[in-house]
N, CA, C and O atoms as a CHARMM CRD file, in Angstrom:
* protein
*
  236
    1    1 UNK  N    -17.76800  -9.55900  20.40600 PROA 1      0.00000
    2    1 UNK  CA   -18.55300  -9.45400  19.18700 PROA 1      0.00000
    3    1 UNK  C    -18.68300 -10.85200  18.57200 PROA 1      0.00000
    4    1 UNK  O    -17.73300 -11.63400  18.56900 PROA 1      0.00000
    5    2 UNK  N    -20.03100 -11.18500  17.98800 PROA 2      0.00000
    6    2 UNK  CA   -20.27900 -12.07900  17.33800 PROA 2      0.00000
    7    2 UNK  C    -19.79400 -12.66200  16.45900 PROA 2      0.00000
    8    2 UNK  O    -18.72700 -12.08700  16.24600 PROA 2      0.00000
    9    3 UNK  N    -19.96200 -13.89900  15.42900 PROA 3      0.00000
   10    3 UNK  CA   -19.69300 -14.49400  14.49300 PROA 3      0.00000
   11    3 UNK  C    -20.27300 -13.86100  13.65600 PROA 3      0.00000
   12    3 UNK  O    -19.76800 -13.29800  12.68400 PROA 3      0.00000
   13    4 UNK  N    -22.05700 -13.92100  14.14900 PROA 4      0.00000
   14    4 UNK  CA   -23.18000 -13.44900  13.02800 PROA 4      0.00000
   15    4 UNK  C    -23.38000 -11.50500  12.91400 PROA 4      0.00000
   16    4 UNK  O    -24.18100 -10.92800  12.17800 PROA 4      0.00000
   17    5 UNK  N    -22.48900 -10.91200  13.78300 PROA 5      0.00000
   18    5 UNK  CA   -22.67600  -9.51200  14.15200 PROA 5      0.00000
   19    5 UNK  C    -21.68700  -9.41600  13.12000 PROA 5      0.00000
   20    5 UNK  O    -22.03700  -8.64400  12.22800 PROA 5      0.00000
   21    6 UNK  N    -20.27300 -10.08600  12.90400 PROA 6      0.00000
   22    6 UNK  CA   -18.93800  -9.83800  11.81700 PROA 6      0.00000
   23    6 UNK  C    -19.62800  -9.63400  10.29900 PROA 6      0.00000
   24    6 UNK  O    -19.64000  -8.75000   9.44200 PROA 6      0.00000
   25    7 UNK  N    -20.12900 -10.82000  10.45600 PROA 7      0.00000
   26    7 UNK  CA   -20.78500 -10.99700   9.02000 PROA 7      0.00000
   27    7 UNK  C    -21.72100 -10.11400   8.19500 PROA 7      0.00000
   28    7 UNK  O    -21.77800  -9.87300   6.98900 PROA 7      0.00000
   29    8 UNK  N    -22.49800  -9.68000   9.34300 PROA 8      0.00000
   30    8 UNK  CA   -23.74200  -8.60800   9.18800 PROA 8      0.00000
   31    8 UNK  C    -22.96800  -7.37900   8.79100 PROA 8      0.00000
   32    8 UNK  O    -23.26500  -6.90900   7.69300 PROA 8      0.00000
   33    9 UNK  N    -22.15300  -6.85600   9.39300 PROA 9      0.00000
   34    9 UNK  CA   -21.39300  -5.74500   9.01500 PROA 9      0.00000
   35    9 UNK  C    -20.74000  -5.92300   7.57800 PROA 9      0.00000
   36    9 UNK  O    -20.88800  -5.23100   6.57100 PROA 9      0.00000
   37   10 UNK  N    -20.06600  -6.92200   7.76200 PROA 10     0.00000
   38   10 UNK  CA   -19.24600  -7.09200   6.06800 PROA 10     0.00000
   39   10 UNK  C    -20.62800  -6.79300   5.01600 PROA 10     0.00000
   40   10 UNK  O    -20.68100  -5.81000   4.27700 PROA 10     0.00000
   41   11 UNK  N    -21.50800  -7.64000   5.09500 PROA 11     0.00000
   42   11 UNK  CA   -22.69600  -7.72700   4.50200 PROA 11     0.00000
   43   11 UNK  C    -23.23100  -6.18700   4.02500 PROA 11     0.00000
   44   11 UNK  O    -23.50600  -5.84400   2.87500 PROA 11     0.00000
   45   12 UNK  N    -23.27200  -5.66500   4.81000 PROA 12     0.00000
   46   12 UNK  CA   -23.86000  -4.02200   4.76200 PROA 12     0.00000
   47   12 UNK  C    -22.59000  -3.43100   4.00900 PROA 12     0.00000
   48   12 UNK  O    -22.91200  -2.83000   2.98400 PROA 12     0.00000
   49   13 UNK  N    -21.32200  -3.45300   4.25000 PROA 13     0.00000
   50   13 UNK  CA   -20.03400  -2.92000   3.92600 PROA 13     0.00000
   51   13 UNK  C    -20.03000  -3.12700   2.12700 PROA 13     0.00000
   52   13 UNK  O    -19.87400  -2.27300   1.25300 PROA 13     0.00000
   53   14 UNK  N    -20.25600  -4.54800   2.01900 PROA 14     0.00000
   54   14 UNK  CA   -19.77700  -4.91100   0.30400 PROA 14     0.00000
   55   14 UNK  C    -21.20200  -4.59000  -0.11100 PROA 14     0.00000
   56   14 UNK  O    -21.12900  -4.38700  -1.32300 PROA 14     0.00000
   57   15 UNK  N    -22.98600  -4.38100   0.44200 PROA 15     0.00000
   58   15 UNK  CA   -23.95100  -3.82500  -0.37000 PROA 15     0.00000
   59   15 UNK  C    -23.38100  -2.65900  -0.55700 PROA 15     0.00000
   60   15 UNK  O    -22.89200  -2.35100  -1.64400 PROA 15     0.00000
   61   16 UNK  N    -23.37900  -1.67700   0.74900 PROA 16     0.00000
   62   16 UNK  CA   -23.12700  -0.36400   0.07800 PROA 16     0.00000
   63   16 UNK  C    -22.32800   0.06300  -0.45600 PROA 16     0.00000
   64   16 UNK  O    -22.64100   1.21200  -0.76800 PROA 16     0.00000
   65   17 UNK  N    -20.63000  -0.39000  -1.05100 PROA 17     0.00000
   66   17 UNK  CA   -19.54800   0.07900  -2.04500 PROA 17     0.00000
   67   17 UNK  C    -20.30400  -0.20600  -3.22900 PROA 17     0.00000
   68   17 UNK  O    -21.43300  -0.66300  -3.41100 PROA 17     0.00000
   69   18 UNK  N    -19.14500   0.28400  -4.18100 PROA 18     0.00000
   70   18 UNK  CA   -19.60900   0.17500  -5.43300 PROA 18     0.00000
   71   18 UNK  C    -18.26900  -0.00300  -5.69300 PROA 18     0.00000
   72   18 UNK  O    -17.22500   0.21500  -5.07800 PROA 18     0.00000
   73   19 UNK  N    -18.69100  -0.63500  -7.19000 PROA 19     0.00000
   74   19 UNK  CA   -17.69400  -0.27200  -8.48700 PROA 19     0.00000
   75   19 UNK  C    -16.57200   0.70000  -8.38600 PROA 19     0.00000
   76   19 UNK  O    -17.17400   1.57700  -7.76700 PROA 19     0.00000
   77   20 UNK  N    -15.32700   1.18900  -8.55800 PROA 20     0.00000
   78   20 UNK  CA   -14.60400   2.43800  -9.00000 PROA 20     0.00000
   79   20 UNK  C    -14.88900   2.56400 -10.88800 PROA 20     0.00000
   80   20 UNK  O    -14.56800   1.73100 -11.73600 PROA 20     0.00000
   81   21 UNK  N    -15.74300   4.20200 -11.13400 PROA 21     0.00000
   82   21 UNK  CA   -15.01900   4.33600 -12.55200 PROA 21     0.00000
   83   21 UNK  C    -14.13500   4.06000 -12.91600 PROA 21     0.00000
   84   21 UNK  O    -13.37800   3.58400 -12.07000 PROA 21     0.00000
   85   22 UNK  N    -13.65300   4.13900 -14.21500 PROA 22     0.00000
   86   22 UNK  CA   -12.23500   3.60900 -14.94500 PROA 22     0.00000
   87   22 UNK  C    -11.09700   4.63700 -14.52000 PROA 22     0.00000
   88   22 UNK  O     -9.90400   4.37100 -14.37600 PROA 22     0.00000
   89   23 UNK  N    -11.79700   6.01900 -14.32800 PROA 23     0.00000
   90   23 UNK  CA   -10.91200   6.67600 -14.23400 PROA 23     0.00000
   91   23 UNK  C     -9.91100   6.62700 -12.89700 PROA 23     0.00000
   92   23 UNK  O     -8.71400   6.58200 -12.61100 PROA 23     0.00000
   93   24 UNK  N    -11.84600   6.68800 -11.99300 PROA 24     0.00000
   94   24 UNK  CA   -11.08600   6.55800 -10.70100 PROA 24     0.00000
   95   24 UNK  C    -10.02100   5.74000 -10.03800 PROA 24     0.00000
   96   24 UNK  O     -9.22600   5.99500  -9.13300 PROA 24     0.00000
   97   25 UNK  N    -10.32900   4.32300 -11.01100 PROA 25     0.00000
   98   25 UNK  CA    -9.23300   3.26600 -10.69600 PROA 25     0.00000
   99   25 UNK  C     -7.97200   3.82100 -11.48300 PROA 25     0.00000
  100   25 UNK  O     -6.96400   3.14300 -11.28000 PROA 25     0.00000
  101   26 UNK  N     -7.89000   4.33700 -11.89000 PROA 26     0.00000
  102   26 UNK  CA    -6.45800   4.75500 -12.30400 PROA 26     0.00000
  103   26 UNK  C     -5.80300   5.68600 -11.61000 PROA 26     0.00000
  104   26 UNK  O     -4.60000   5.65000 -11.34800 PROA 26     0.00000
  105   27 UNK  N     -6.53700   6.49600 -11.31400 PROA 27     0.00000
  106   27 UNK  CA    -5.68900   7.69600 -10.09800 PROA 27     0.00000
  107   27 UNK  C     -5.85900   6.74500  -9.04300 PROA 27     0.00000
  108   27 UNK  O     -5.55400   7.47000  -8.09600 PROA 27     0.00000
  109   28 UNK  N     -6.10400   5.74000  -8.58300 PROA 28     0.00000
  110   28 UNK  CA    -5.73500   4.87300  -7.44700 PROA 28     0.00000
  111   28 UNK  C     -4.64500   4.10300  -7.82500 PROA 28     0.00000
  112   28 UNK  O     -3.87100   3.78700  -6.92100 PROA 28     0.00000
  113   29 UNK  N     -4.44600   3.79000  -8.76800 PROA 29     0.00000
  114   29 UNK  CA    -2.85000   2.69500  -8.84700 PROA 29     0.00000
  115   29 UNK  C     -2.06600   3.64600  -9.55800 PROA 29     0.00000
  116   29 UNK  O     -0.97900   3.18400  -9.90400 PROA 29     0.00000
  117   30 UNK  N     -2.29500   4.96400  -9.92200 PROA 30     0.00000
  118   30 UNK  CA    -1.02600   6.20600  -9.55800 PROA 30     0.00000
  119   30 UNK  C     -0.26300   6.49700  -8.47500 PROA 30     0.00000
  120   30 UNK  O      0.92100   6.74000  -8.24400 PROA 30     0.00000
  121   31 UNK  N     -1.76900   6.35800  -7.59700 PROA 31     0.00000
  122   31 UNK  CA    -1.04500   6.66500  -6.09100 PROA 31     0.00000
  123   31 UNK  C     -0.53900   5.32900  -5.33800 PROA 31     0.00000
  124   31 UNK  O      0.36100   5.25100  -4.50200 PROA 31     0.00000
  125   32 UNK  N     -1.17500   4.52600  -5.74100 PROA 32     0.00000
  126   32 UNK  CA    -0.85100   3.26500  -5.07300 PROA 32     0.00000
  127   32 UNK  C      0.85200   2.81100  -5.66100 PROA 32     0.00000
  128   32 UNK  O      1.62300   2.50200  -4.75300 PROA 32     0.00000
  129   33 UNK  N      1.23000   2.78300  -6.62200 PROA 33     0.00000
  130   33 UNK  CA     2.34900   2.76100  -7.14100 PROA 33     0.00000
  131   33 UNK  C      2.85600   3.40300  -7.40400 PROA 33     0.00000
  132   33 UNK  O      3.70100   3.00600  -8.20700 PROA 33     0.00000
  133   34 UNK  N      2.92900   4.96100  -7.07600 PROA 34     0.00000
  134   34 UNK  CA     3.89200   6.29300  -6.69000 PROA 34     0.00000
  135   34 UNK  C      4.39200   5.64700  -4.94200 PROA 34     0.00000
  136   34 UNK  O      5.45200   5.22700  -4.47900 PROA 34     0.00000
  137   35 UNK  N      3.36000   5.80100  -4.52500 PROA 35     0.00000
  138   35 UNK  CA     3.65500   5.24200  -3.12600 PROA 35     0.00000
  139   35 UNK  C      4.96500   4.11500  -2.95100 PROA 35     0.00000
  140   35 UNK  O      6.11200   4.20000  -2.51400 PROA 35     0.00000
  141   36 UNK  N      4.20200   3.12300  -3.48700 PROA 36     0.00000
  142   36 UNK  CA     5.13100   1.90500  -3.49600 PROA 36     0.00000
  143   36 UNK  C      6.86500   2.10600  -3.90800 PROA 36     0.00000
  144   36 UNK  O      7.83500   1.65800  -3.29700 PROA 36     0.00000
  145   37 UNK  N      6.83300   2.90800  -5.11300 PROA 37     0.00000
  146   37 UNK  CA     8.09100   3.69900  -5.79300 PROA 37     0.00000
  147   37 UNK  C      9.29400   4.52600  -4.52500 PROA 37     0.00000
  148   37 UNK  O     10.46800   4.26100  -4.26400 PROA 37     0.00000
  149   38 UNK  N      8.42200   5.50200  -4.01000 PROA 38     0.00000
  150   38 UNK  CA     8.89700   6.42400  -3.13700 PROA 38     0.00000
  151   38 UNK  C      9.54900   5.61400  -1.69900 PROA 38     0.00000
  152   38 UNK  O     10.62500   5.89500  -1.17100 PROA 38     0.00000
  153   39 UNK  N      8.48400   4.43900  -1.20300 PROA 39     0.00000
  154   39 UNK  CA     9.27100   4.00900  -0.22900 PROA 39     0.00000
  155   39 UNK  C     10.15700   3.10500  -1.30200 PROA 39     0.00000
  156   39 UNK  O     11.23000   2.98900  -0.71000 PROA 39     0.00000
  157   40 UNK  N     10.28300   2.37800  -2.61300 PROA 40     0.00000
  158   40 UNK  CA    11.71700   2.02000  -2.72300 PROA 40     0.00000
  159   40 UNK  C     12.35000   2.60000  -2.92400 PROA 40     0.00000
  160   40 UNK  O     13.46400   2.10300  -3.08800 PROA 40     0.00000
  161   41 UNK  N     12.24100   3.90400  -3.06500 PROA 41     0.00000
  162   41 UNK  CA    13.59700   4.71400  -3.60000 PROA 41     0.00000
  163   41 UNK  C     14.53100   5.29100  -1.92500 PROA 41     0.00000
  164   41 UNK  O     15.70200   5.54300  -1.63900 PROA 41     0.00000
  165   42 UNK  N     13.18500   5.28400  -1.16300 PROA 42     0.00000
  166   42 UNK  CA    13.64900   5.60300   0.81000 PROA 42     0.00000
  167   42 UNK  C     14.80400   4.26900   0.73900 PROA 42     0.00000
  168   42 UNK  O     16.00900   4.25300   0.98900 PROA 42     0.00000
  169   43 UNK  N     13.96000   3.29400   0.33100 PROA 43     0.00000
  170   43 UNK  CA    14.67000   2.30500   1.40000 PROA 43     0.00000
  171   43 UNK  C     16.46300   2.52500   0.60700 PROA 43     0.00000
  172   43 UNK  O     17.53200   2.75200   1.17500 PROA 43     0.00000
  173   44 UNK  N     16.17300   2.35100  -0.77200 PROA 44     0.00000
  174   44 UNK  CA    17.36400   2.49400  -1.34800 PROA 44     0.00000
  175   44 UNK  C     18.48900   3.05000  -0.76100 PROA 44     0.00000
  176   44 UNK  O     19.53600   2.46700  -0.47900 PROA 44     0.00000
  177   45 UNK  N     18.13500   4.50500  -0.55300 PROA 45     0.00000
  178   45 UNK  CA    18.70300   5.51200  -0.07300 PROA 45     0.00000
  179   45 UNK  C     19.43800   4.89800   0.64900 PROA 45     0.00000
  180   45 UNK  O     20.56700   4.50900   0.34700 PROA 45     0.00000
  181   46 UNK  N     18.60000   4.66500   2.20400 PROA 46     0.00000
  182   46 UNK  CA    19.01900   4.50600   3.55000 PROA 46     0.00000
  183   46 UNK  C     20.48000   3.41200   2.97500 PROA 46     0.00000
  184   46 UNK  O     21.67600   3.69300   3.05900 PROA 46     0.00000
  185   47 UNK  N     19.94900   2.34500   2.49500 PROA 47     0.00000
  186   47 UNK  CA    20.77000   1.10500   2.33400 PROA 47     0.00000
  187   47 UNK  C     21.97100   1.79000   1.61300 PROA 47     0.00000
  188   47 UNK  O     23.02300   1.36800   2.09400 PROA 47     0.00000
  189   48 UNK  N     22.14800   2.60000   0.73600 PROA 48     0.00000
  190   48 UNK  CA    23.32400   3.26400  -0.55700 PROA 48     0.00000
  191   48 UNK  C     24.18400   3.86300   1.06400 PROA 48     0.00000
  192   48 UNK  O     25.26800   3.54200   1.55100 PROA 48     0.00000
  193   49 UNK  N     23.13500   4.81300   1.52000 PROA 49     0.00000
  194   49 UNK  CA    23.61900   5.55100   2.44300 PROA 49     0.00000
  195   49 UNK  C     24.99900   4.56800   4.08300 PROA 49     0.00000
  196   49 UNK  O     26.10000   4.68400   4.62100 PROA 49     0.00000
  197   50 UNK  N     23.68400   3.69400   4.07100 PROA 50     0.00000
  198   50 UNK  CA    24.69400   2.77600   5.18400 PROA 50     0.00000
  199   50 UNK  C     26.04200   1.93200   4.40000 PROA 50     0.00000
  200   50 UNK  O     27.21700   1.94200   4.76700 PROA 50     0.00000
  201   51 UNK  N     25.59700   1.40200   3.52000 PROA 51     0.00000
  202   51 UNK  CA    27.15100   1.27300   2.59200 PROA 51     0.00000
  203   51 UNK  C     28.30900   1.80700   2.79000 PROA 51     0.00000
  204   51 UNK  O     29.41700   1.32200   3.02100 PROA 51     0.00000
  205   52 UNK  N     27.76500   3.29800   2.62500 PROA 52     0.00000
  206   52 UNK  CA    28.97100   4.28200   2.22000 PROA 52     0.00000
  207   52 UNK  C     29.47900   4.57500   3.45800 PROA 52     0.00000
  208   52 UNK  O     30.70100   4.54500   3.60100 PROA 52     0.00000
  209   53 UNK  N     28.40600   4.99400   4.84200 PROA 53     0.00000
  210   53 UNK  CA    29.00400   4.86300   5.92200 PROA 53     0.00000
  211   53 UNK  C     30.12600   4.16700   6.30200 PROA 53     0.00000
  212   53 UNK  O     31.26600   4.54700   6.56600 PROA 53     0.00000
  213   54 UNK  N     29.53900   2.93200   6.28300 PROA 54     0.00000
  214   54 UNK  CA    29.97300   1.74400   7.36500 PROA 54     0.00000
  215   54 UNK  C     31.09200   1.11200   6.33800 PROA 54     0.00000
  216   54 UNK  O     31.99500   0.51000   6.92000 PROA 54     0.00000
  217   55 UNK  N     31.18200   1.15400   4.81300 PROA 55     0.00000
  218   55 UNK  CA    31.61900   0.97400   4.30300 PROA 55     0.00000
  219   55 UNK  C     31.64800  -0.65800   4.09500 PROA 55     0.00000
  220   55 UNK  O     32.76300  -1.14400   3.90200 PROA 55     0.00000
  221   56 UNK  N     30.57300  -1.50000   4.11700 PROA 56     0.00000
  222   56 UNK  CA    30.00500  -2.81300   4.38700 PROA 56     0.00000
  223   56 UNK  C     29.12500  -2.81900   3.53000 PROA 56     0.00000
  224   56 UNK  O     28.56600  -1.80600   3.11000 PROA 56     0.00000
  225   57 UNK  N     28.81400  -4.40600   3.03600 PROA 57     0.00000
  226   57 UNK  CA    27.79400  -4.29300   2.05100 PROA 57     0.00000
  227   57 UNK  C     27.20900  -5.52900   2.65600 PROA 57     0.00000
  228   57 UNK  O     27.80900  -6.51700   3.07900 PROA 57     0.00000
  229   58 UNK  N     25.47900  -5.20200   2.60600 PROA 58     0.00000
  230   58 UNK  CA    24.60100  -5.71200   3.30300 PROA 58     0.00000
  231   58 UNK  C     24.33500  -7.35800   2.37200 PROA 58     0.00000
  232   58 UNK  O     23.69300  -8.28900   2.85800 PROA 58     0.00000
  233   59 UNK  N     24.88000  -7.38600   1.22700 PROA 59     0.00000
  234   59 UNK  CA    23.99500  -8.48400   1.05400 PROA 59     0.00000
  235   59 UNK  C     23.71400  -8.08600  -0.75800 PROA 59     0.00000
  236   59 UNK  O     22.96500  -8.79000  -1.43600 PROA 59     0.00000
């Protein structure tokens, strides 16, 4: 694939999006930062969890 075929596509890609309403952008960085939350609270876990195992602290 081209240089000028990449471009052409982006080109068509950013005419046809739009804007997000106000609203809509907000139920997107709900989910976007629920998301983000949930894997830190995973990773937490795992890490609390291997602690207590191994009885070692990572750091």
């Amino acid at each position: 694939m081209k240089l000028e075929e990449i471009i052409a596509m982006w080109r068509k890609i950013v005419t046809i999006s739009e804007k997000p309403e106000p609203d809509e952008y907000k139920t997107l960085l709900k989910i976007v930062f629920g998301g983000l939350l949930l894997v830190g609270v995973v990773g937490f876990l795992v890490h609390y969890l291997l602690v207590y195992v191994q009885g070692v602290s990572f750091g």
